[in-house]
C-alpha positions, 0 to 999 in steps of 0.5 A: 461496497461492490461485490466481485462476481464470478463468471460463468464458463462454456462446456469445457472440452473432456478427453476420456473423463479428465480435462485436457491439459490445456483446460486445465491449465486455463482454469487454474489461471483463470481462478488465480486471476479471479481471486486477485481481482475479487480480493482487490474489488471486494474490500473496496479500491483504497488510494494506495492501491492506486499508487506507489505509495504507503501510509504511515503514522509517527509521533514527533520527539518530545524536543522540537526540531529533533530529528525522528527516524520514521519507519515505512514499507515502500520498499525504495527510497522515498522521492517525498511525502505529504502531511494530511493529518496532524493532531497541533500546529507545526511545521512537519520538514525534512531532516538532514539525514539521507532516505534509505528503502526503510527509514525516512528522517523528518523534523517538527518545530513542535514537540509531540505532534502526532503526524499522518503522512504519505510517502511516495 
């Protein structure tokens, strides 16, 4: 992991002994800015901060082929998704039920399967 750097200003330009507005205003900019990068850079790039997309784990009913509600934090309504990981065989599809900006509705042909998806 790579460690954000902050840089270093020139002399900035003081009226009497306070910075002029302007400076002022400047640098505090600046260090927001700085704190967004170095927050994003520090932790490591990961896929969703590259995407408009969140990852989200559920587990299928215990009856295959029920429909389960599975909760995300988009905060839109999903356009669709991608299984990367799941703990058994079984087809993952989705159900009847219409998307909404908090919930998307799938089904599996197996019971229990622990599901890992991106929804995008």
């Amino acid at each position: 992991m790579t460690a954000f750097r902050r840089m270093n200003f020139p002399a900035l330009t003081y009226v009497g002994e306070k910075l002029r507005r302007f400076d002022w205003e400047f640098l505090r900019t600046v260090h927001e800015l700085y704190s967004n990068l170095s927050a994003i850079l520090d932790r490591g790039i990961r896929f969703e901060d590259n995407v408009d997309a969140v990852l989200v784990t559920f587990t299928s009913s215990g009856t295959p082929d029920a429909e389960n509600t599975v909760a995300h934090s988009l905060g839109k309504v999903p356009t669709g998704y991608i299984v990367y990981e799941q703990d058994k065989a079984g087809s993952v599809y989705k159900g009847p039920s219409a998307w909404t900006t908090s919930n998307i509705y799938l089904k599996c042909d197996v019971a229990t399967v622990a599901v890992k998806i991106l929804v995008f």
